[in-house]
C-alpha positions, -999 to 999 in steps of 0.1 A, spaced: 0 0 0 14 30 -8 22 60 19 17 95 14 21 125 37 4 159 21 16 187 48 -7 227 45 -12 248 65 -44 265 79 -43 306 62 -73 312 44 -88 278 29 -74 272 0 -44 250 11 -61 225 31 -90 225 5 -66 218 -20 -51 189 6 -87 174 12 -90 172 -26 -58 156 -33 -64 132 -3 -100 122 -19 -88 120 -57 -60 97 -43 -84 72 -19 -106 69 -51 -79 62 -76 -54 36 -58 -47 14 -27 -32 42 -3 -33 52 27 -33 90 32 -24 112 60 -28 154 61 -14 170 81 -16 210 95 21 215 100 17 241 125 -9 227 144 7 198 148 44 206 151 51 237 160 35 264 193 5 281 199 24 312 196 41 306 165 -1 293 154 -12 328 164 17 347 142 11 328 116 -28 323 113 -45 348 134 -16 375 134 -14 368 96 -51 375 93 -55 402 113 -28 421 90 -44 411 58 -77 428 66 -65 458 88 -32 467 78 -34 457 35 -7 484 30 15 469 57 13 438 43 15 440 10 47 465 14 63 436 29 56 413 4 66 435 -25 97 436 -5 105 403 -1 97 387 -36 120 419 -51 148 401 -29 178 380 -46 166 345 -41 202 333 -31 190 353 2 166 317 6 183 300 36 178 334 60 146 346 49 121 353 75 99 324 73 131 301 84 124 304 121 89 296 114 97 263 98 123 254 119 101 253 146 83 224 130 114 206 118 115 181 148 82 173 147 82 165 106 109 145 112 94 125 140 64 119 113 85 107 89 102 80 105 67 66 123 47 73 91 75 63 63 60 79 37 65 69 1 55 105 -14 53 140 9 30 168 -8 33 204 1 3 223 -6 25 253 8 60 263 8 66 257 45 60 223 35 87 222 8 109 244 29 108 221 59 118 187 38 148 213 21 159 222 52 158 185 64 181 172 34 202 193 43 217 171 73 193 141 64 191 119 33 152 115 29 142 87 9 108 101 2 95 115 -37 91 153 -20 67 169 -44 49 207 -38 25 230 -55 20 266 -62 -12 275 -52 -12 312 -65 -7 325 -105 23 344 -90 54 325 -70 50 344 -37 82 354 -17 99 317 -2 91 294 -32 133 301 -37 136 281 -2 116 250 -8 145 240 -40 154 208 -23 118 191 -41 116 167 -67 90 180 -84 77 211 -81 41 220 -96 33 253 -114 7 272 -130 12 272 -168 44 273 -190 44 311 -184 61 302 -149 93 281 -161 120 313 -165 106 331 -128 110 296 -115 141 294 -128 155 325 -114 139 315 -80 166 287 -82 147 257 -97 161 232 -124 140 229 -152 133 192 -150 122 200 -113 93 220 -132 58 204 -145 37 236 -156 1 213 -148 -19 241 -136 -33 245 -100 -43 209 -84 -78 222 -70 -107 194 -61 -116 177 -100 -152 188 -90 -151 217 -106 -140 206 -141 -170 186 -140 -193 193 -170 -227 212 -157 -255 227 -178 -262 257 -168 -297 253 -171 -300 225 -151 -280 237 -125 -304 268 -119 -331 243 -120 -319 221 -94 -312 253 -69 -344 266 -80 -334 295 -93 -351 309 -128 -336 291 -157 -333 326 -182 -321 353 -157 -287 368 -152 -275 353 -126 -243 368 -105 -225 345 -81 -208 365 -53 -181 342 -29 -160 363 -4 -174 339 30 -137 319 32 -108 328 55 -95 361 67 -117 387 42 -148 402 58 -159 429 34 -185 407 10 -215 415 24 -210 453 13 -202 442 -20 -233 424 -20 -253 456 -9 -237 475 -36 -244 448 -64 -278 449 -53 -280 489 -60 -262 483 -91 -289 458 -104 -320 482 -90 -344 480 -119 -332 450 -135 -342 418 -135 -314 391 -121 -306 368 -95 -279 367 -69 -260 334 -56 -244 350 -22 -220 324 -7 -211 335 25 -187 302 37 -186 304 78 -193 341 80 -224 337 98 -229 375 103 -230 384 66 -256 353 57 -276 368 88 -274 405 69 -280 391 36 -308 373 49 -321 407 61 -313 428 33 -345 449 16 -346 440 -21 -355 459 -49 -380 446 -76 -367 421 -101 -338 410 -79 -339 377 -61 -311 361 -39 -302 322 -29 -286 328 1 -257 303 11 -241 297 41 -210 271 43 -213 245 13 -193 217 0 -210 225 -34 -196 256 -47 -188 239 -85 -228 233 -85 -234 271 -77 -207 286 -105 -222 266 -126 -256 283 -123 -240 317 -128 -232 339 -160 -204 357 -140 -192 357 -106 -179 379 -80 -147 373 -57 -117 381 -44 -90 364 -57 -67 334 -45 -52 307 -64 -80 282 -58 -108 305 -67 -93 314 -96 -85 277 -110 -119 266 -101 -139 297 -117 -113 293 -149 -124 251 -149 -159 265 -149 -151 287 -180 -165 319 -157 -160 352 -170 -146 375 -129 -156 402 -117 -132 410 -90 -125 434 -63 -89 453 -59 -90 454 -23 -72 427 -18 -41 409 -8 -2 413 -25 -5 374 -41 -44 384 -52 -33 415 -69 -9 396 -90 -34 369 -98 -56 395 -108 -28 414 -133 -19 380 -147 -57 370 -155 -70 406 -168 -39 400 -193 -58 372 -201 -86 386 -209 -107 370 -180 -109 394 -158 -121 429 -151 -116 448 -119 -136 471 -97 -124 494 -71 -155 508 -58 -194 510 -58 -191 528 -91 -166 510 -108 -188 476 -95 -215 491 -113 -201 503 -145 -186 468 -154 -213 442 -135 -238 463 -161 -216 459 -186 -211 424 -183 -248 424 -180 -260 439 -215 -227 426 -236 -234 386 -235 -206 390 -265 -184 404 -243 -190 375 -217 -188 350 -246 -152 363 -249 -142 363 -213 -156 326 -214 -137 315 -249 -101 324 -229 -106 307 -199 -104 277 -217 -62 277 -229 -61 281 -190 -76 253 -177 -58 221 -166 -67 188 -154 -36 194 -124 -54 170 -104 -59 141 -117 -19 147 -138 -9 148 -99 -24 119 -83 -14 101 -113 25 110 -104 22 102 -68 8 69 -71 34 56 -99 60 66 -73 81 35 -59 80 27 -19 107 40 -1 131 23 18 140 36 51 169 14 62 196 35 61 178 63 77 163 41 102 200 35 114 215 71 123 206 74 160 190 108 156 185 125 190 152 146 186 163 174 211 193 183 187 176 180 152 163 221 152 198 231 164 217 208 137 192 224 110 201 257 121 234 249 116 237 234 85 214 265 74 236 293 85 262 270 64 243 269 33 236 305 36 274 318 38 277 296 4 249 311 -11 253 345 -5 289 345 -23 278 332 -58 261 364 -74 228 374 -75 208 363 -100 188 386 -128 156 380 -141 148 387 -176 108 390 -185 
């Protein structure tokens, strides 16, 4: 039976959705057994939890301009700078605990669905030989600051082809690199007629329909979207999908929300079925990670998208409206101008649609495919060093600030668009 480890992270959704979804395409395709694991949950302390979850979250949606400054700062950064970046103490403080795993779990495969994960195992061969296939994925259309410190992978998943020269420059080998798209949960390349999915929700079958979905994670600032879509649609006839995930407060408000003539909401709480609900809508409204953006692309949706968002979100968003997939609002007015354009142009939405499609890719199913025609691994040799678990942080450290005084004297690298 084959073994596989998939180590995420809980910051937003989208890594451990994209870890539940690998761990279900694998159970149905093979004889496996298959463990996730929240590295920081599980390894590391409640403080370093708090920094990176709650602290992390609290940043995002009160300080933006903090945040994103530092992002911008750190992805600008020579990526030869990758064994001292500030994310290092973070993952050292889960390198005992992976380590422990590893030797009582023995995986045959580990899968990162975020670059702690492929930092962690790095840092680990630097003093360890791991027999594991160590595999992680970009979850984002952009390779966010600390992909350059998770080199040590075997294989290491990306977008499109349009990544293969930043990965390069991050420090990747080529043959390292398989450009399958995002690995997001197969659902939603599932074929659905639009039709019949309005039917089945019980919505009207030939009304424009807008999907909003801002309800996961750390972003709180859907349900005043919502009220200004609902302005923008006054004396028009649509329908509004409004997912609201675990924000119980805006489902309450939208629940409560006056509407105009013509205008008629389904009002969703938290749902496992959010490929059934883009497939009942004509265009759909969001902010913008990784996963949101794979899935709506699968579903061929033409996006509607807010700029108040995060650093990684605001490069998704410049990548796609490239792409011709995308527009943008920045406020009410803006919301208006282009939701009513979207509206009365069903060319224009047509278009959007058409270029979705050189996007998508079956990543999932290309992954799980990968993992499971990996060989077992043996674990003799490792099995044989007497590690002692107290030391393994401090010997990581070490061979870290080692690797780091190497690094730093080769020259920086350029990159070349």
């Amino acid at each position: 039976m084959k073994k596989i480890l998939i180590l995420t992270i809980t910051a937003g959704n989208g890594h451990n959705a994209c870890a539940r979804g690998m761990k279900r395409k694998l159970e149905e395709a093979g004889d496996c057994e298959v463990r996730i694991v929240d590295m920081l949950k599980t390894y590391s302390t409640k403080l370093v939890q708090w920094f990176s979850n709650e602290a992390y979250s609290l940043v995002v949606s009160k300080l933006p301009f903090a945040y994103n400054a530092f992002y911008e700062n750190y992805i600008n950064r020579p990526p030869n700078h990758r064994y001292s970046t500030p994310s290092q103490n973070t993952v050292l403080s889960i390198t005992e605990g992976l380590l422990k795993e590893i030797l009582e779990f023995q995986p045959d495969v580990v899968y990162s669905t975020h670059f702690y994960g492929s930092m962690a195992t790095t840092n680990l061969k630097l003093v360890y030989d791991l027999p594991f296939v160590d595999i992680s994925a970009a979850l984002d259309y952009v390779l966010s600051p600390f992909w350059e410190s998770g080199i040590g992978v075997d294989h290491f998943i990306i977008p499109n082809e349009d990544f293969i020269d930043y990965a390069i420059y991050k420090g990747y080998k080529k043959e390292q690199l398989m450009p399958i798209g995002l690995p997001v949960d197969g659902r939603s390349l599932d074929k659905s007629d639009k039709k019949e999915a309005r039917k089945a929700l019980g919505l009207d079958e030939d009304t424009f329909t807008v999907m909003v979905m801002f309800g996961g994670g750390y972003w709180n600032g859907g349900y005043k979207i919502f009220k200004d879509l609902v302005k923008a649609l006054k004396g028009r006839k649509a329908q509004i999908i409004m997912v609201n995930g675990k924000n119980e407060k805006s489902f309450k408000k939208t629940a409560k929300t006056k509407l105009p003539d013509g205008i008629k909401v389904l009002n969703v709480g938290f749902t496992s079925e959010v490929p059934l609900y883009m497939s009942a809508a004509d265009i759909i409204l969001n902010k913008f990670g990784g996963t949101s953006v794979t899935e709506m692309i699968n579903k061929e949706l033409p996006m509607l998208i807010t700029e108040k968002i995060a650093a990684q979100e605001k490069h998704n968003l410049v990548y796609m409206k490239e792409k011709g997939v995308a527009l943008s609002f920045k406020n009410a007015k803006t919301l208006k101008q282009n939701v009513l354009k979207l509206m009365d142009d069903p060319d224009l939405r047509r278009s959007m649609s058409e270029k979705t499609v050189p996007l998508k890719k079956n990543a999932i199913d290309v992954l799980a495919e990968l993992i499971l025609s990996q060989p077992k691994a043996d674990y003799t040799e490792l099995l044989k060093q007497d590690i002692d678990f107290k030391t393994v942080e401090k010997t990581v450290r070490k061979a870290l600030k080692k690797a780091d005084k190497a690094e730093k004297k080769k020259p920086n690298p350029v990159y070349h668009k």
